[in-house]
C-alpha positions as CSV (number, residue, x, y, z in Angstrom):
1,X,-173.4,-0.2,100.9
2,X,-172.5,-0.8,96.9
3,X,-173.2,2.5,96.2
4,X,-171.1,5.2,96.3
5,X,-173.2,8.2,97.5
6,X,-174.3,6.0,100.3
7,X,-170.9,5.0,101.0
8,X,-169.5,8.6,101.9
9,X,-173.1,9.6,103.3
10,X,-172.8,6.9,105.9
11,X,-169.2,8.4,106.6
12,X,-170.1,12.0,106.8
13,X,-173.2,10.7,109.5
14,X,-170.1,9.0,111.4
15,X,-169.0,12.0,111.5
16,X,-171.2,14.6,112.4
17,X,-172.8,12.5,115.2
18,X,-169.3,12.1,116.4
19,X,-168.8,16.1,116.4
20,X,-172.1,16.7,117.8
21,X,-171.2,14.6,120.8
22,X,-167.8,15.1,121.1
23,X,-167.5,16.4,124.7
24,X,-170.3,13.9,126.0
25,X,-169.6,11.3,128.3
26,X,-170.1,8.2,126.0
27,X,-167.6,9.3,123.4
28,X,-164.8,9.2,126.4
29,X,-165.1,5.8,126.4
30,X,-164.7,5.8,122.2
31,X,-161.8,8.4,123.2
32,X,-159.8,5.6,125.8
33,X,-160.3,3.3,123.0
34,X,-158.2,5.0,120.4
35,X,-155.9,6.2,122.8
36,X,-155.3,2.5,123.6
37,X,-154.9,1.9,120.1
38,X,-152.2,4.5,119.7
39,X,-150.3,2.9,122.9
40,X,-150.9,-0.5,121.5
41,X,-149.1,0.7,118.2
42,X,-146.0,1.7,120.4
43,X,-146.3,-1.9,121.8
44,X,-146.4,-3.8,118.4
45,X,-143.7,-1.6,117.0
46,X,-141.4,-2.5,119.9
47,X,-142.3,-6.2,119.9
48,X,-141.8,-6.4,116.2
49,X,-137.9,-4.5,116.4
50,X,-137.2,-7.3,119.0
51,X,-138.0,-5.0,122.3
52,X,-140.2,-5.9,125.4
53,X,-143.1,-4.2,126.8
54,X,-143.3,-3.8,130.2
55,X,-146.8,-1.8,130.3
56,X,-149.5,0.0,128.6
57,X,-151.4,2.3,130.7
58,X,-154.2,5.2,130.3
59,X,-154.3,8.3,132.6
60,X,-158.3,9.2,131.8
61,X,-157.8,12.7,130.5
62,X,-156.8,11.1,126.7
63,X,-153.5,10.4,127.3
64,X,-151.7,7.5,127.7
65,X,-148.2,5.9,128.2
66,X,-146.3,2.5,127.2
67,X,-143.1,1.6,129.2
68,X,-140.9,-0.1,126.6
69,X,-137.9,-1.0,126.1
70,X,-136.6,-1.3,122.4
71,X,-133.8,-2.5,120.5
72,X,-130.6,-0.4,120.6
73,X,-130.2,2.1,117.6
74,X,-131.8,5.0,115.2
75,X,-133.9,2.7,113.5
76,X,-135.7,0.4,116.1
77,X,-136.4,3.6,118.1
78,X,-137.9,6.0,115.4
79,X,-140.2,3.3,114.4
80,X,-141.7,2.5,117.7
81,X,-142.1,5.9,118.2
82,X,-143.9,6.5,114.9
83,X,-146.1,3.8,115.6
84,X,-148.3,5.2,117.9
85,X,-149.9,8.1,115.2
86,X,-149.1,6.2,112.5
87,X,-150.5,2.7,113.5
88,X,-153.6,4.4,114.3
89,X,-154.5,6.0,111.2
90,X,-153.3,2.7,109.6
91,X,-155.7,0.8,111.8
92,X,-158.3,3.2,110.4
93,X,-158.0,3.4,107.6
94,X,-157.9,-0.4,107.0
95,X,-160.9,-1.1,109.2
96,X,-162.8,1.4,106.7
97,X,-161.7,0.2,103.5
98,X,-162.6,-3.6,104.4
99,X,-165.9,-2.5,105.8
100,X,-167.1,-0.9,102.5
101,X,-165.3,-3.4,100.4
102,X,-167.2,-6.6,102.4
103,X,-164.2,-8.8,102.3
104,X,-162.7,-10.3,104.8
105,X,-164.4,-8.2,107.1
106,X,-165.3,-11.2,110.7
107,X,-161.6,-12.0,109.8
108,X,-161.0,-8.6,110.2
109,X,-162.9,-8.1,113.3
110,X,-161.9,-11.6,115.3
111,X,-158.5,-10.7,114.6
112,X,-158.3,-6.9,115.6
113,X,-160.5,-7.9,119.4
114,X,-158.1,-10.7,119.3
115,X,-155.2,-8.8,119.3
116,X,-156.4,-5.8,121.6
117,X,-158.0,-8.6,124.2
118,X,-154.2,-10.2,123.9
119,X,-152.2,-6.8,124.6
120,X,-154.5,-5.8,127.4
121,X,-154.3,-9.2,129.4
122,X,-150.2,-9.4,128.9
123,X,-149.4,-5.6,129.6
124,X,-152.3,-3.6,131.0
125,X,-152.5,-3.1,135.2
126,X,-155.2,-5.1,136.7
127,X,-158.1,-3.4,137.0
128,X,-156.5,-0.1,135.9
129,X,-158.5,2.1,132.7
130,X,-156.2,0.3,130.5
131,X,-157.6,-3.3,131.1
132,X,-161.4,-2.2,131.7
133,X,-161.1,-0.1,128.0
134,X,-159.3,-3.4,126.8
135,X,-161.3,-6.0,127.9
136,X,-164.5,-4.1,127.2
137,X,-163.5,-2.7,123.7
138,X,-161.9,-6.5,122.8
139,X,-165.1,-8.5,123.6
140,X,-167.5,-5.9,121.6
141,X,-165.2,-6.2,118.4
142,X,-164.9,-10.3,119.1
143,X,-168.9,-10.0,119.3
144,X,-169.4,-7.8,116.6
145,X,-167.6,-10.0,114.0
146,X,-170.7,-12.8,114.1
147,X,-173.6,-10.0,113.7
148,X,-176.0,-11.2,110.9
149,X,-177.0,-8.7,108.0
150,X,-174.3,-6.5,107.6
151,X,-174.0,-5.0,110.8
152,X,-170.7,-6.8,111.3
153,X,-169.3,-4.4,108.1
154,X,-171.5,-1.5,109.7
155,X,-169.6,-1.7,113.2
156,X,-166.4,-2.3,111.4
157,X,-166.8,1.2,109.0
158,X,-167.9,2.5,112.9
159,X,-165.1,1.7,114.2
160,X,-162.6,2.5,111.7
161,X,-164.1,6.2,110.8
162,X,-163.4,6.7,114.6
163,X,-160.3,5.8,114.6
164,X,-159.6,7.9,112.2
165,X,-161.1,11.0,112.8
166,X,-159.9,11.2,116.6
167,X,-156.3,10.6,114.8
168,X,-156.6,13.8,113.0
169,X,-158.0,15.2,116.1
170,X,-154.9,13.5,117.6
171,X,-152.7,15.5,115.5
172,X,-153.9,19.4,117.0
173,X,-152.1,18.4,120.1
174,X,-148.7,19.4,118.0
175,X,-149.7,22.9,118.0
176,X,-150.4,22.7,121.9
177,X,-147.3,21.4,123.4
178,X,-144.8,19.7,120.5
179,X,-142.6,18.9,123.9
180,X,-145.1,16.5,125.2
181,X,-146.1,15.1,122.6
182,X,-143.9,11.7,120.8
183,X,-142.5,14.2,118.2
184,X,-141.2,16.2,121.1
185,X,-139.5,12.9,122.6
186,X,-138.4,11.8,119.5
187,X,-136.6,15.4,118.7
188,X,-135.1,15.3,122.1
189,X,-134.2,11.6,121.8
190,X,-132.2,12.4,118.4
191,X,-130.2,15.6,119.8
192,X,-129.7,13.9,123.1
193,X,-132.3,16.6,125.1
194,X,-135.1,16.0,127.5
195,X,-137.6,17.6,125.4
196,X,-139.9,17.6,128.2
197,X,-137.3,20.3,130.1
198,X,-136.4,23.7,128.6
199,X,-135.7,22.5,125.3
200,X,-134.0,24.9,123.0
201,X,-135.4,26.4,120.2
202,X,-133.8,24.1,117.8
203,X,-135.1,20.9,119.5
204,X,-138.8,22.6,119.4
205,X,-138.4,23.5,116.0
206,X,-137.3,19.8,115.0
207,X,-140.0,18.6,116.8
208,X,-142.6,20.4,114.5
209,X,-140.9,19.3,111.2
210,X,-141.5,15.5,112.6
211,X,-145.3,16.4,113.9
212,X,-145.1,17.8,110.3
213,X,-144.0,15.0,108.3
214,X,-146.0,12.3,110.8
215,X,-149.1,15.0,110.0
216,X,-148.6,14.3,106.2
217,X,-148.4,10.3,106.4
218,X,-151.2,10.3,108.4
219,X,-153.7,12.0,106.5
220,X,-152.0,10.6,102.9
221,X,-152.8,7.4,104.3
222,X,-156.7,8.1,106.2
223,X,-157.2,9.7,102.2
224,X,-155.9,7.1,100.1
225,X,-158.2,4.4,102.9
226,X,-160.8,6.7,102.1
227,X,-160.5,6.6,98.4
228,X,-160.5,3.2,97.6
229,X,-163.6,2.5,100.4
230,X,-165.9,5.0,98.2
231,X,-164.7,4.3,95.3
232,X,-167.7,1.9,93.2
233,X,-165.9,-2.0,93.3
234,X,-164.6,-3.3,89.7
235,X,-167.5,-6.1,90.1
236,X,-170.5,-3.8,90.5
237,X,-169.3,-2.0,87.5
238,X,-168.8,-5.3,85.2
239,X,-172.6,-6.7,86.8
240,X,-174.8,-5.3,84.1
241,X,-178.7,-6.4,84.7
242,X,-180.1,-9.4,82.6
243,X,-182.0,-6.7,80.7
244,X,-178.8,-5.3,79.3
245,X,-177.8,-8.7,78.2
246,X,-178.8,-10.7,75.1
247,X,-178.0,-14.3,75.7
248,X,-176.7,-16.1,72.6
249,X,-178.5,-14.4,69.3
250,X,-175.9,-11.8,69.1
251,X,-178.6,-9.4,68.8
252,X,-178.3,-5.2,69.0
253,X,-177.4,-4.2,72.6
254,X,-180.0,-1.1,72.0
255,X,-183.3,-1.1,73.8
256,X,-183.3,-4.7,74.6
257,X,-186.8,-6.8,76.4
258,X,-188.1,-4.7,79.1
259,X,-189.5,-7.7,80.9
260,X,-187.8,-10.5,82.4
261,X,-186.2,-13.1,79.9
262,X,-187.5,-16.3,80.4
263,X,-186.8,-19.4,78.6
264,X,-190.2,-19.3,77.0
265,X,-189.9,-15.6,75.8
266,X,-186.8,-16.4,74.6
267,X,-187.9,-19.6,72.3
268,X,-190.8,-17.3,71.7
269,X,-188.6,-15.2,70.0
270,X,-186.0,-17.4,68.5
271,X,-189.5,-19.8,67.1
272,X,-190.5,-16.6,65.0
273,X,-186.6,-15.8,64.0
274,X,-186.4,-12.4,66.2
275,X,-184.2,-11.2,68.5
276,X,-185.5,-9.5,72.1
277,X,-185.5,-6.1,70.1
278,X,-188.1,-8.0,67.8
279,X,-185.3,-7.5,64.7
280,X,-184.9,-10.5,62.1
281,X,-181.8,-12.6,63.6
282,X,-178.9,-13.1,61.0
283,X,-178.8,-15.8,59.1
284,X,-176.0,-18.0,60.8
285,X,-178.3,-17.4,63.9
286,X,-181.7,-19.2,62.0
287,X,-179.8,-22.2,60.4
C-alpha cells in the first residue's frame, strides 16, 4: 500500500462496495457501529468536560441516544454536543491515515476496541443493540490488531473509510429534519427552545448555520485525513534503488550498472580504475 494509485484505488473499492450494498442487511450492522461511535463521541466529550454518562443506547433504525449529564455552562455543552459528528469523522479520518501510513497501526486498533469494549460494558443496557454492537464490534477490532501480513492496516483503512463515509452520509439528515437532529438541540438549547416542538423560524434557521459550520469541519477534516493517507510517505521518496546509487567512487549518477552490485563487480571495476558507468575514476579516487 506504498503506492499512491493503489492507495486511493483501495479507497474508492471501500467505497463502491459500500454503496452497492448500502441497503443490505450486513451493512446495518456496519451502520449500528458508527452510530455507536457518534454516541460514544457524546460520551467522551462529556467525561472529558467533567460530566457523567448515565447511558448509551441504539434504537435499530440508525439512531441513537446518550443520557448525559454535563458540566454547567456554554462551553462544556456545545462541545459534547459537537462531539458526536465531529468525533466520528475524527475517528475516521485517523483510522485511515494510520492505516496507509503503517505506524502505529495494532496500537491503534487495541486501543480503539479497547475503548469501545470499555464504553459498552460501563454504559450500554444489558443485552440491549447497544451492548451486542459493542461487544461484537470491540472484540473484532481487539482481534484484528494481531492479523499477520498487513491485514491488520487493511481492516483498520476498512474501518476508518466507513466511518467516514456513513459520517458524510450522517450529515444529509440536516436537510431532513434540522429539529431532530443535535444541531436542532443545540439551536434550541442556546435560545432556550425545545427545538423538537414548533420551533420558530429563527431557531430552525440557527440550526442550519450550526449543521452548516459542523458540515464544513467535518469534511475539512475527512479531506485533509484523506490527503496526507494518499499522499507518497517522505521515506519512499528518499529510498532510491541500489542501482541508482554509486557507493564510494563518486562516479556520474547517469546510466549507472544495470545488474546488481556485488562486492566482486565492484573490485572488478575499481581493479581496472572504472567506475560502474565503465568511465576512468578521478585521480584522488586511484591513489
Amino acid at each position: 500500500m506504498e503506492n499512491r494509485f493503489l492507495r486511493l484505488a483501495l479507497i474508492l473499492a471501500i467505497v463502491a462496495t459500500l454503496l452497492s450494498y448500502w441497503n443490505h442487511g450486513w451493512v446495518s450492522y456496519l451502520k449500528d457501529f458508527v452510530v455507536l461511535i457518534h454516541e460514544a463521541g457524546h460520551a467522551t466529550a462529556t467525561l472529558l468536560t467533567g460530566g457523567s454518562v448515565q447511558t448509551i443506547e441504539l434504537q435499530g433504525d440508525e439512531a441513537g441516544q446518550t443520557v448525559a449529564s454535563p458540566l454547567a455552562g456554554k462551553g462544556p455543552f456545545v462541545f459534547v454536543v459537537s462531539a458526536g459528528y465531529l468525533g466520528c469523522c475524527l475517528v475516521g479520518g485517523f483510522l485511515v491515515n494510520r492505516g496507509f501510513k503503517g505506524r502505529l497501526v495494532r496500537p491503534t486498533l487495541l486501543l480503539f476496541g479497547g475503548a469501545i469494549l470499555l464504553l459498552t460494558l460501563k454504559y450500554t443496557s444489558s443485552g440491549g443493540l447497544a451492548q451486542k454492537t459493542g461487544l461484537a464490534w470491540g472484540l473484532f477490532v481487539l482481534i484484528s490488531s494481531f492479523l499477520p501480513f498487513g491485514w491488520d492496516r487493511l481492516v483498520t483503512v476498512f474501518l476508518g473509510t466507513s466511518v467516514t463515509l456513513y459520517s458524510l452520509y450522517d450529515l444529509l439528515d440536516f436537510t431532513e429534519n434540522i429539529q431532530n437532529t443535535d444541531a436542532g438541540i443545540l439551536a434550541g438549547w442556546i435560545t432556550g427552545t425545545d427545538a423538537k416542538s414548533a420551533a420558530p423560524k429563527s431557531v430552525v434557521f440557527l440550526g442550519y448555520l450550526i449543521a452548516l459550520l459542523w458540515s464544513f469541519f467535518s469534511v475539512s477534516i475527512i479531506f485533509f485525513s484523506l490527503r496526507r493517507a494518499v499522499a507518497p510517505s517522505q521515506a519512499s521518496d528518499q529510498v532510491e534503488s541500489p542501482s541508482d546509487v554509486l557507493t564510494t567512487n563518486g562516479a556520474s549518477e547517469e546510466s549507472p550498472f544495470p545488474g546488481e552490485v556485488t562486492p566482486e563487480v565492484m573490485e572488478w571495476f575499481l581493479s581496472r580504475g572504472l567506475d560502474l558507468n565503465g568511465k576512468p575514476l578521478p585521480t584522488e579516487f586511484k591513489d
